[in-house]
C-alpha positions in Angstrom: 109.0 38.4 125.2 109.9 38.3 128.8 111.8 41.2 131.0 115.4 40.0 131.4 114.4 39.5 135.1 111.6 37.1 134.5 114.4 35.2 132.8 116.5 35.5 135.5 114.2 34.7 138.1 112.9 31.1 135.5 117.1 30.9 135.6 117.1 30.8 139.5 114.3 28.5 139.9 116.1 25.8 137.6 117.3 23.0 139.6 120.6 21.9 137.8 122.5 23.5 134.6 120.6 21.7 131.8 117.4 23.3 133.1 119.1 26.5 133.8 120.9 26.0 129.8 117.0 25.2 128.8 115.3 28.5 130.5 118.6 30.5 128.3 117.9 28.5 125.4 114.1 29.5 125.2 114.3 33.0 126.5 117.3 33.7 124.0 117.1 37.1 122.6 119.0 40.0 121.7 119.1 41.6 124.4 119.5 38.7 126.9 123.1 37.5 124.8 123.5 41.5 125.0 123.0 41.7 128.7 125.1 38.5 129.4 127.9 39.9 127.0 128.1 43.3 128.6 127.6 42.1 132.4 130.5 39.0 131.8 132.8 40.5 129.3 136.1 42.0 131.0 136.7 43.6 128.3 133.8 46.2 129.9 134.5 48.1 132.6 132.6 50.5 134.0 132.8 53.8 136.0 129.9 53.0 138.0 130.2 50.7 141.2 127.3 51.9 143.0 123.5 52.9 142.5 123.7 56.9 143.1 122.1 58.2 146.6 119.7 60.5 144.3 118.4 57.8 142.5 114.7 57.2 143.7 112.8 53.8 142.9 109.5 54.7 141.6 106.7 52.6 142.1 106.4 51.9 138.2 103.9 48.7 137.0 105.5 46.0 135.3 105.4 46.7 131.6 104.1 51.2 132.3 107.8 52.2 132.3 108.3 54.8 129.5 111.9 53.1 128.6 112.8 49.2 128.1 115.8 47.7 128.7 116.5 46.8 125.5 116.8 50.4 124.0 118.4 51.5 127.1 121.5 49.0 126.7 122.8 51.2 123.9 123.1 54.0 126.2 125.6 52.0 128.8 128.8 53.2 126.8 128.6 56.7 128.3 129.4 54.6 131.9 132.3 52.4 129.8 135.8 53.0 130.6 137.9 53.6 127.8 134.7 55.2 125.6 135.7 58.9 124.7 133.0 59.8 125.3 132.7 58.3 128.7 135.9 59.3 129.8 135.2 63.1 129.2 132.5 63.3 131.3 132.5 64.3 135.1 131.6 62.6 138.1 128.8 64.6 138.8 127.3 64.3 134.8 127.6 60.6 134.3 125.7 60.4 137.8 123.1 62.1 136.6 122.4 60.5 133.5 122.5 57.5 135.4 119.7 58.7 137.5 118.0 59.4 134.5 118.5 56.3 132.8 117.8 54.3 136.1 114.4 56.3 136.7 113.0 55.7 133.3 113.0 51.9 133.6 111.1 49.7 136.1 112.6 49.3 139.1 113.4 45.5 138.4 115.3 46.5 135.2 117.2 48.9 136.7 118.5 46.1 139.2 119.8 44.5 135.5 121.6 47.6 134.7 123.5 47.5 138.0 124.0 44.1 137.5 125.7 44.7 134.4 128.5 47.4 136.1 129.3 45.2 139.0 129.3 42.2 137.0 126.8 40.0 139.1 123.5 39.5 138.8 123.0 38.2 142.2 121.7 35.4 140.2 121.8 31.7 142.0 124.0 30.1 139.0 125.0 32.5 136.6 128.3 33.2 136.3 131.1 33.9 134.2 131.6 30.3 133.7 127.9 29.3 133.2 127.9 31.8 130.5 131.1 31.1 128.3 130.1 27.4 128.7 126.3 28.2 127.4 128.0 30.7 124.6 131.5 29.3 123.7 132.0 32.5 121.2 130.1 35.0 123.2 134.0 36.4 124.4 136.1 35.7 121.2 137.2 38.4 119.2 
């Protein structure tokens, strides 16, 4: 299975929607819909805008990180507006565990994570509009 950002890169590299629709198609997994949900859904806001100043990019090999993406993603609802939990921690706590989280992944999939609270990827294509046409019931309750 690919790193979301191999995906995204393959999505990028696509020259029109059906190839782009085809490189989402074969890379479709779990955590890609869960990626595209959370990063595309307004019903997810987040308390974090921008990538904390202590927050160091190691130098990690793909694939020698000690945490993946996909067990990170359930970790995100401590940054969720609305969570209880979220919303009782402090500025300064939810930046750390952000550092934390950020740190343990490669530096790639970390650029996912952010992707996900600013709600772009900085991906050539995909969109909000791509994505509910690729996954009609992706936003439905």
């Amino acid at each position: 299975m690919k790193n979301i950002y191999e995906v995204f890169d393959e999505f990028e590299n696509a020259k029109n929607n059906k190839e782009r629709l085809e490189v989402i198609g074969k890379n479709l997994s779990k955590t890609l819909s869960e990626v595209l949900r959370l990063g595309f859904d307004e019903r997810f806001q987040w308390y974090i805008k921008e990538v904390p100043e202590q927050f160091k990019v190691k130098n990690i090999p793909a694939g020698m990180s000690y945490a993946k993406l996909s067990t990170e993603l359930r970790k995100l609802y401590m940054f969720q507006k609305g969570n209880p939990t979220a919303d009782k921690l402090t500025e300064k706590k939810r930046e750390q565990l952000l550092v934390e989280l950020l740190e343990g992944l490669e530096p790639r999939e970390a650029e996912v994570v952010m992707g996900i609270f600013n709600k772009d990827f900085g991906v050539k294509g995909l969109d909000l509009k791509f994505v509910q046409a690729a996954f009609p019931k992706m936003f439905v309750n």
